[in-house]
Residue, then its C-alpha position, 0 to 999 in steps of 0.5 A: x309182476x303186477x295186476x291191476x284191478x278197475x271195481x266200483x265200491x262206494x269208499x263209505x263201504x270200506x275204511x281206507x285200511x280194510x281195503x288195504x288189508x282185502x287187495x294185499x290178501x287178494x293179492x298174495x292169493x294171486x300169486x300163490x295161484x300162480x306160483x301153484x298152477x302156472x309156474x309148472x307149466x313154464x317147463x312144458x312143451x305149452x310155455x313155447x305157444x302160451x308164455x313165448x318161451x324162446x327156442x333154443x338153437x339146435x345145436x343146444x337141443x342136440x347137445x342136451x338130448x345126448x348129455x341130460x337125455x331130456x326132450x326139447x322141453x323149454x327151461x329143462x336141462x337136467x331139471x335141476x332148475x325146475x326142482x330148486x326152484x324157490x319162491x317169495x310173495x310180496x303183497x301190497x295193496x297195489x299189487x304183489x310181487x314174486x321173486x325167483x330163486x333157483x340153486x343152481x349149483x352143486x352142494x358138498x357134504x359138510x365134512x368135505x366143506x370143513x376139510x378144506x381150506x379158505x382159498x380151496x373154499x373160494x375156488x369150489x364157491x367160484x366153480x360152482x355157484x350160479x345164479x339164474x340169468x334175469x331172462x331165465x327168471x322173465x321167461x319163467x314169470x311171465x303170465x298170457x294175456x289171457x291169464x291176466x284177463x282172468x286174474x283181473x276178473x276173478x280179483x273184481x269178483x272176490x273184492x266185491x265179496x269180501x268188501x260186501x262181507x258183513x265183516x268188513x263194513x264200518x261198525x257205525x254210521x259216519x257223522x254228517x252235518 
């Protein structure tokens, strides 16, 4: 997931790596915003209007209403993918990048782990290890439109504070000839 931001700041202003070092921080404050605030809302009744979740089928709905007693909430079955939920930024100053993880799978006691052997090991991992699907972590990510206009103007505004911060100017007057 990448933003992209269009300012105008004269290049005398900044060195090269101070603006590196501003859009990396910029960055990785925008997907900690997301991951704070929006990432909650995906297992919401609004991600079906606002992020376009898909609807499950009725069937599922059914079926999930008797086995988890949950409402058609979108991304929530038994809620145990809304809580393993694990994430990792990855900030450039092109942009940054947030990477889903969830355990979706059960965990067995440590003594139970040891008492059994490799192929009983193997059978349990096979059984009961899963991953997210790549559509789940999409729908899960995506941002509006409306979300990505703000972040674009709210990333405008914090550079042209931060590159206008005393700070961060050049300490001496470039040579001209």
């Amino acid at each position: 997931m990448t933003i992209n931001i269009v300012t105008e700041i004269q290049r005398a202003q900044l060195l090269p790596r101070v603006h590196n070092r501003i859009m990396r921080q910029l960055n990785r404050e925008n997907m900690e915003r997301h991951v704070a605030n929006r990432l909650p809302k995906h297992f919401k009744m609004i991600a079906y209007s606002e992020y376009g979740a898909r609807r499950r089928s009725a069937k599922w709905e059914k079926t999930k209403a008797r086995l988890y007693r949950t409402k058609n909430l979108p991304n929530v079955a038994s809620g145990k993918m809304k809580e393993s939920i694990r994430t990792k930024i990855t900030a450039t100053p092109d942009g940054a990048r947030l990477q889903i993880r969830a355990a979706l799978g059960s965990k067995l006691p440590a003594e139970e782990w040891a008492a059994m052997s490799p192929q009983q090991k193997a059978r349990w991992t096979r059984q009961n290890t899963r991953r997210m699907a790549s559509w789940q972590k999409r729908e899960i990510a995506v941002m509006s439109k409306a979300e990505i206009a703000e972040e674009r103007k709210r990333l405008a505004i914090d550079y042209r504070i931060a590159a206008l911060n005393p700070a961060n100017s050049r300490k001496r007057k470039r040579r001209t000839k």
